[in-house]
C-alpha positions in Angstrom: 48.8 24.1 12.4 48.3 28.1 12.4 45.2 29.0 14.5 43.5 30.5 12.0 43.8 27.3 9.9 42.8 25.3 13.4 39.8 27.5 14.1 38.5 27.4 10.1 38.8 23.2 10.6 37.0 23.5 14.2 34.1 25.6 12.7 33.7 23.5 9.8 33.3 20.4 12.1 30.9 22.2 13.5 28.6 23.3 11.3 29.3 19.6 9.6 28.1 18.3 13.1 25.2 20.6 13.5 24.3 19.1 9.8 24.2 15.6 10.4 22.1 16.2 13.2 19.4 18.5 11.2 19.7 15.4 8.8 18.8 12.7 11.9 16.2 14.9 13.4 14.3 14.8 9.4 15.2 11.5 8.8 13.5 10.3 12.1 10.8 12.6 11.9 10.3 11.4 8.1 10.0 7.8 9.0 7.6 8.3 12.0 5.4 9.7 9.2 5.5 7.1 7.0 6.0 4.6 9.5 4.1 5.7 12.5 5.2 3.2 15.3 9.1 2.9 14.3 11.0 3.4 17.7 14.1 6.0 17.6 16.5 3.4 17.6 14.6 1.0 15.0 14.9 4.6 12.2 18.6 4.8 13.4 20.6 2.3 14.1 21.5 -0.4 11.9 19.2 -3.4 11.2 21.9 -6.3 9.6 21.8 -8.7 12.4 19.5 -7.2 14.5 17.2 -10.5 16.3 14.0 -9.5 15.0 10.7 -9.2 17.6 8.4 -12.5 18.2 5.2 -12.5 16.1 6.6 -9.4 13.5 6.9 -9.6 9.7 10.7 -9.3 10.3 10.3 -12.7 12.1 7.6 -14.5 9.8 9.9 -13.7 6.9 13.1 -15.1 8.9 11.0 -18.5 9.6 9.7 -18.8 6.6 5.9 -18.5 7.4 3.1 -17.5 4.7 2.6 -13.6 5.2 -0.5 -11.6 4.4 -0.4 -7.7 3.2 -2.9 -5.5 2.9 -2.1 -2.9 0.0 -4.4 0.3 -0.3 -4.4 3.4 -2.4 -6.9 6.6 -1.6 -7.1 10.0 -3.3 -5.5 11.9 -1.3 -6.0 15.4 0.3 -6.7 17.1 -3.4 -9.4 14.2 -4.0 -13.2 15.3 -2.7 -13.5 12.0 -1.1 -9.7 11.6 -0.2 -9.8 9.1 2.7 -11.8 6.2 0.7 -9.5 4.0 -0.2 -9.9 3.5 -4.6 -8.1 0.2 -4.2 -7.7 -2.8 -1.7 -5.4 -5.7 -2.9 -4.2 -8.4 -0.7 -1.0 -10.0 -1.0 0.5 -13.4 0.5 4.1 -14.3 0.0 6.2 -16.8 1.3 6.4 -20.1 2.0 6.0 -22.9 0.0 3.9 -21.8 -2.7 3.7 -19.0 -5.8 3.0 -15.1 -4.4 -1.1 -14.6 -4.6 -2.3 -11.5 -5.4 -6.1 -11.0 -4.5 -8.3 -7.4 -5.9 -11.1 -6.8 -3.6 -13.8 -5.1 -4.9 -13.5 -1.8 -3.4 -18.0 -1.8 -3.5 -18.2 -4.8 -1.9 -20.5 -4.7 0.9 -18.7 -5.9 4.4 -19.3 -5.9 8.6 -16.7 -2.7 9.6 -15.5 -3.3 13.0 -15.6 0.5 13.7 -17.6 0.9 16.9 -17.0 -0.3 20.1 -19.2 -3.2 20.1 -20.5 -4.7 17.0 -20.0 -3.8 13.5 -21.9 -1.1 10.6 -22.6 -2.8 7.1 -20.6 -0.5 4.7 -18.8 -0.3 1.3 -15.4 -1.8 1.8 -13.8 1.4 0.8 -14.8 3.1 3.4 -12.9 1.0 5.9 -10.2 3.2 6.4 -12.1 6.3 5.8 -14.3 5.4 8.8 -11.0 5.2 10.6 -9.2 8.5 10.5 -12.4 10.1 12.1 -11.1 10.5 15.3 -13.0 13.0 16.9 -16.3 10.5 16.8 -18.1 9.3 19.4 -18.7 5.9 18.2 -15.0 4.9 16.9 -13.9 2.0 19.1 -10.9 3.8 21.2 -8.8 0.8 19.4 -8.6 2.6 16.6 -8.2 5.9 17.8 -4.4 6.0 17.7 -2.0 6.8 14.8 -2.4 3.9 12.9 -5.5 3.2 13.4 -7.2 3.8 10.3 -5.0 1.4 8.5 -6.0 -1.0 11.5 -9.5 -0.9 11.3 -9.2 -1.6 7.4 -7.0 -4.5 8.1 -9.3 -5.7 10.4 -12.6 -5.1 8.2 -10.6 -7.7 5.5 -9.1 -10.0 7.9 -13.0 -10.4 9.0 -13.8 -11.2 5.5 -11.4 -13.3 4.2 -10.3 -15.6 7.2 -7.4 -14.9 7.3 -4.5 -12.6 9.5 -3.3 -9.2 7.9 0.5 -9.0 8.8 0.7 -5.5 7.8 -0.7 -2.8 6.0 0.4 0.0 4.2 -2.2 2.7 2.2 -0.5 5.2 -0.3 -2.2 8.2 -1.7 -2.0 9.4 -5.3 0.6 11.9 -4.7 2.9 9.4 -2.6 2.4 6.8 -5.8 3.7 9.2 -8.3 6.3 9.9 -5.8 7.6 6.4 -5.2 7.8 5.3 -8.5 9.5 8.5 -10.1 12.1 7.8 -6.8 13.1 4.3 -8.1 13.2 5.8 -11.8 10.5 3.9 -13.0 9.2 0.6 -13.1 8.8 -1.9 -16.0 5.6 -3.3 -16.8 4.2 -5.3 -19.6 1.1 -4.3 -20.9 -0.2 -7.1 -22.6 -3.5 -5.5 -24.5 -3.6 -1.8 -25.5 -5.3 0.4 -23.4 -7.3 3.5 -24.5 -9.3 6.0 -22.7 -10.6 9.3 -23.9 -12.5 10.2 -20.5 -9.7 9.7 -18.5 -9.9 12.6 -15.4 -7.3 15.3 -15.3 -5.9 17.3 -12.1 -8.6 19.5 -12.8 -11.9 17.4 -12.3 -13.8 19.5 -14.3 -12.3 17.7 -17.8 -11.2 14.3 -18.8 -8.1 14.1 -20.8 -6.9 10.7 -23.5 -4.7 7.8 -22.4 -2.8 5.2 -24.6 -1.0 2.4 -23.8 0.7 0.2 -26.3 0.8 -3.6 -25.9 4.4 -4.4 -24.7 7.1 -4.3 -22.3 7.4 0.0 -21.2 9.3 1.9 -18.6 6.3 3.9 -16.9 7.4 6.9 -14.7 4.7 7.7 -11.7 1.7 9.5 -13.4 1.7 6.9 -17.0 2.0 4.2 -14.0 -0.6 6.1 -12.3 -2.8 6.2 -15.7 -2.6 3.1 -16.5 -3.8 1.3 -12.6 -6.7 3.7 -12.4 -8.1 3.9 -15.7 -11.9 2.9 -15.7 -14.4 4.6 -17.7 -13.6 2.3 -21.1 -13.3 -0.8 -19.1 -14.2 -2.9 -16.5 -13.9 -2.7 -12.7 -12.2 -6.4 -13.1 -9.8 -5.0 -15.9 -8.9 -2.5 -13.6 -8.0 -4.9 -10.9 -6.2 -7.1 -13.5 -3.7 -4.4 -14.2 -3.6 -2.7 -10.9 -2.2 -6.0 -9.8 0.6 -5.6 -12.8 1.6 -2.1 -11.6 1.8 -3.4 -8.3 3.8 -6.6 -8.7 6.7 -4.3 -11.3 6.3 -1.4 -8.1 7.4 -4.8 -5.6 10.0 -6.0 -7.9 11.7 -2.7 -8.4 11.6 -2.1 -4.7 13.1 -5.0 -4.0 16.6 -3.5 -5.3 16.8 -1.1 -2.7 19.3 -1.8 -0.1 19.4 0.6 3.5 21.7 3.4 3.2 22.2 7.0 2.1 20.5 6.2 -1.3 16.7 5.9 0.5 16.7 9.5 1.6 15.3 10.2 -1.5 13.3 7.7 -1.2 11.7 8.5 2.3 11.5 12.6 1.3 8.8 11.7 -1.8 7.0 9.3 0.6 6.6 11.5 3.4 3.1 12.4 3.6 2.2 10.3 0.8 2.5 6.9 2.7 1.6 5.3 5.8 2.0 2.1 6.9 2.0 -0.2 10.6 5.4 -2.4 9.5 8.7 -1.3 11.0 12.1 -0.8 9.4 13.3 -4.6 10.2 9.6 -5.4 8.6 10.5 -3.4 5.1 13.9 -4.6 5.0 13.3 -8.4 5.7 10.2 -8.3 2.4 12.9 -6.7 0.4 14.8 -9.7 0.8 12.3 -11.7 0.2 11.0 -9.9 -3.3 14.4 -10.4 -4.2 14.3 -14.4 -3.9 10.7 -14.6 -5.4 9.2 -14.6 -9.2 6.8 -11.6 -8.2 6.0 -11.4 -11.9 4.5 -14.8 -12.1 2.1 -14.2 -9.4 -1.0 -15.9 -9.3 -3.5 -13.5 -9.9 -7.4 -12.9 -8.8 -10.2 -10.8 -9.3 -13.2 -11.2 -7.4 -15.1 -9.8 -9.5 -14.5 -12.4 -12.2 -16.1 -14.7 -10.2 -19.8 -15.8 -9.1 -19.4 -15.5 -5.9 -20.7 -12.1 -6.1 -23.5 -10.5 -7.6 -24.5 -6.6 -8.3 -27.0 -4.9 -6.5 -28.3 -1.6 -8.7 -29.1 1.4 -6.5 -29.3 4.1 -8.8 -28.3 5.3 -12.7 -25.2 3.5 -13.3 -24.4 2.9 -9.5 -24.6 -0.4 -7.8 -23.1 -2.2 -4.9 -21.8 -5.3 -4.6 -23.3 -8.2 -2.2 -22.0 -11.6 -1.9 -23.9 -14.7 -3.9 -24.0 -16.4 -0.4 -25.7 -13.8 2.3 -24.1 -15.5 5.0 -20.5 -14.9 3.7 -19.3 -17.9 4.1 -18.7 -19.2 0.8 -16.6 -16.1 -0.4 -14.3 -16.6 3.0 -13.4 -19.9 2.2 -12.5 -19.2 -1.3 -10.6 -16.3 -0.1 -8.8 -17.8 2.9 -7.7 -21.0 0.8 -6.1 -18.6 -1.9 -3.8 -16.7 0.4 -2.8 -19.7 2.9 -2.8 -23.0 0.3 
C-alpha cells in the first residue's frame, strides 16, 4: 500500500476513533441526565443476558411480580411554577391481572415526607417541587441527592396509597413534545370531540382554540400535548380520563423500541426534558413487558369520580381537595386494592 494511501487510512481511523469516543462520552453523559443513577457500564455495555440486581424493576419484571410506577409531568423551566408537577398518575403492570391506571388529583391534600422528622400537609403537586430545593434547611438529607425530588414524590404517594413505588419517572413539557415527535407519533383514539377556545399559548398572555375530532388520530407531541392538558372547557376528571389515553398510546408506542443505534435520537430529545430513578436493564425489561400486554384495555380510574373525596373552596374558583374520611384510611384501601388485586 503507498504511504500516502497508508497514512490517509491511518488518519481516517483516527479521527473515526476520536468520533466514537465524542459519541460515548454524550451518550453517557446523556443518560446520566435522564437517568441519574445508571452506572458507566449499565449506559454501555450490553444488557441481553445481563442477571438483573435483587429487588430492581429489571428483576420484578423477570419474576413476574405486580410493579408500581409513578408517572409525572411539570411545566418545565419556561412554566412560572415549573417544578409542580401538573400531573401524577400511577401505574401497576404485571402479574396476573389487567394494567391499572390510577389519576391522582394533583390538589389533593397529602402528609409530604420532606423534613427530617415528620411530615408538612401540602397539595400533592408540590411533592416533587418541595424536593429539588436543595439548598433548605429543613429537606431531609434523604432527599438531597440527584434523584431526590422524584423520591420524595414517590414517597409522598406510596404514603398515600399503601402501596410500594417501583420507580419513578417525571417529564416536563418540552421533554413530552420531544418524546413523542422522536417515536413519530402516537395513536390515540379520541372517543368524544374535544373543543377549547381558552386553551393557553407559549405566550401566557393569550389563549389560543383546540379541536379534536372523535376517532382514531396520529397526534405528533404538541396536538398530544393539547389534548392531555386541556382544562378550561372540562373537567379536572375529563382531564385525567384522557391524560390516561395519551399515556397508555405514549407506553404502547414505546414499547417498539429495541436498544441500539436507533435510541440516540431518542435520548438527544429527552435529555433535559426527562428524569427518572430506573436503570437501563429497568427500561428495557418494561419494554418487554408493554410489548406482551393490552396497554389499551387498561383499567382506568379517576379519583375524582369518586366520593371518596370532597372539595374544599378557598377562594374565587379555587379549592382543594380533602379526603371524605379525615383519617385517610378509606381512600388507601381503595387505592392499595386497585394497584395490587
Amino acid at each position: 500500500m503507498p504511504r500516502v494511501v497508508r497514512r490517509g487510512l491511518l488518519a481516517a481511523m483516527a479521527l473515526a476513533g476520536v468520533g466514537l469516543i465524542i459519541l460515548t462520552v454524550w451518550f453517557w453523559s446523556a443518560i446520566v441526565t435522564i437517568a441519574p443513577r445508571t452506572g458507566l457500564g449499565e449506559a454501555l455495555a450490553p444488557i441481553d443476558g445481563a442477571v438483573p440486581a435483587t429487588g430492581s424493576v429489571a428483576w420484578k419484571v423477570q419474576r413476574g411480580d405486580r410493579i408500581t410506577l409513578l408517572l409525572l409531568a411539570k411545566g418545565g423551566t419556561d412554566a412560572e411554577e415549573a417544578e409542580l408537577t401538573d400531573t401524577v398518575l400511577l401505574l401497576s403492570v404485571g402479574g396476573r391481572r389487567e394494567p391499572t391506571v390510577v389519576s391522582l388529583p394533583r390538589w389533593l391534600s397529602v402528609k409530604i415526607p420532606a423534613p427530617a422528622h415528620g411530615d408538612v400537609m401540602g397539595q400533592l403537586y408540590a411533592a416533587y417541587a418541595l424536593g429539588t430545593r436543595q439548598d433548605s434547611p429543613s429537606l431531609s438529607p434523604q432527599w438531597r441527592t440527584s434523584t431526590g425530588a422524584g423520591d420524595l414524590a414517590a414517597a409522598t404517594v406510596s404514603k398515600l396509597a399503601g402501596v410500594t413505588v417501583d420507580g419513578w419517572t417525571v417529564v416536563d413539557l418540552r421533554g413530552f413534545r420531544a418524546l413523542v415527535d422522536a417515536l413519530g407519533g402516537i395513536e390515540v383514539t379520541v372517543p368524544t370531540p374535544l373543543d377549547d377556545a381558552r386553551y393557553p399559548s407559549e405566550d401566557s398572555r393569550r389563549t389560543i382554540r383546540i379541536h379534536f375530532n372523535a376517532g382514531a388520530q396520529r397526534m405528533n407531541g404538541e396536538q398530544a400535548l393539547e389534548y392531555a392538558r386541556s382544562r378550561l372547557s372540562t373537567s379536572e376528571a375529563d382531564r385525567s380520563h384522557r391524560q390516561q389515553l395519551v399515556l397508555t398510546a405514549l407506553l404502547r408506542r414505546s414499547s417498539s423500541l429495541s436498544l441500539g443505534p436507533g435510541l440516540i435520537p431518542l435520548v438527544a430529545a429527552l435529555r433535559g426534558g426527562m428524569t427518572t430513578n430506573l436503570r437501563p436493564a429497568d427500561l428495557q425489561a418494561l419494554m418487554r413487558l408493554f410489548r406482551g400486554i393490552g396497554l389499551e384495555h387498561s383499567r382506568r380510574i379517576s379519583i375524582e369520580d369518586t366520593d371518596l373525596v370532597r372539595k374544599l373552596p378557598i377562594a374565587d374558583d379555587a379549592y382543594i381537595l380533602l379526603p371524605s374520611d379525615p383519617t385517610y384510611q378509606t381512600l388507601r384501601t381503595y387505592l392499595s386494592t386497585a394497584l395490587t388485586d
